[in-house]
C-alpha positions, 0 to 999 in steps of 0.5 A: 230305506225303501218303501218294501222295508217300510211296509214290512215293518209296519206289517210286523208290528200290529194294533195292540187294540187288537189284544182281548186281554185274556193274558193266555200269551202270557200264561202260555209261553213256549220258547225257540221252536218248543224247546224244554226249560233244560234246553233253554237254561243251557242255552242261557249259560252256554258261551258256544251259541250266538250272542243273540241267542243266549241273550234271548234265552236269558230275557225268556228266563228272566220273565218266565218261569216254567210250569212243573208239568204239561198238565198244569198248562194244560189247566190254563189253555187246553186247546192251545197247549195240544195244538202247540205239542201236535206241532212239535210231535210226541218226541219233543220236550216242550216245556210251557212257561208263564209270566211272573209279571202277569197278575189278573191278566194284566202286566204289572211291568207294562210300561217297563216290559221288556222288548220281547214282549213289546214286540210279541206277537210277531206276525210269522209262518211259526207264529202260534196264535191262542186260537181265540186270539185278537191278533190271529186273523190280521197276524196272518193276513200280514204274513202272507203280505210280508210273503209276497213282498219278499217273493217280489223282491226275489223275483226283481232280483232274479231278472236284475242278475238274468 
């Protein structure tokens, strides 16, 4: 494995210590890019999507349950909650979840959670940080690493074929 792959998955990976414990990532979830609890049962029971899709949508539902209205989140994280419908636009069907493992801010299946939840956060461009979140400033701190090592792979690999 080269050292390029190493690093980026050290990178995507970051210090649980870094978690406040505020429990708003669990409170406040989205799905797929915003997509409505419609959206994402139809996935979960589809057969035409990819595997991988329909087993993410079905590991989602089987955690998270959805909140009756936009409102309700809103309760929770008000500000988190606007940013997330600002970045989707007005025309999105977004729908919020929460946890139903999550019981005083703490997990009450931690030590068996599900790999979607060991892996969340993910440092990513689409990555929506709680703007009080512990991993936001590293989070993004890694993704522009993680940028930068693709854009010099690419550039190797565009001289290697020139």
């Amino acid at each position: 494995m080269s050292d390029a792959v190493k690093r980026v998955q050290e990178l995507l990976k970051l210090p649980q210590h870094m978690c406040k414990m505020c429990g708003i990532c669990c409170r406040i979830a989205i799905f797929k890019g915003g997509l409505s609890y419609e959206e994402v049962l139809k996935l979960a029971n589809s057969n035409t999507e990819k595997p991988s899709q329909i087993e993410g949508a079905r590991d989602f539902l089987s955690i998270f349950m959805p909140y009756n209205s936009v409102e309700e989140a809103k309760k929770i994280a008000p500000e988190f909650v606007d940013q997330l419908l600002k970045a989707f636009g007005k025309e999105a069907k977004t729908s919020f979840f929460y946890c139903k493992y999550l019981k005083d801010n703490r997990c009450l299946i931690h030590e068996d959670r599900p790999h979607l939840c060991r892996m969340y956060p993910i440092p990513h461009e689409k990555t929506f940080y709680n703007p009080e979140c512990g991993f936001k400033e590293q989070g993004k701190k890694n993704w522009e690493e993680i940028e930068n090592i693709i854009r010099e792979l690419e550039a190797k690999q565009n001289s290697a074929n020139s």
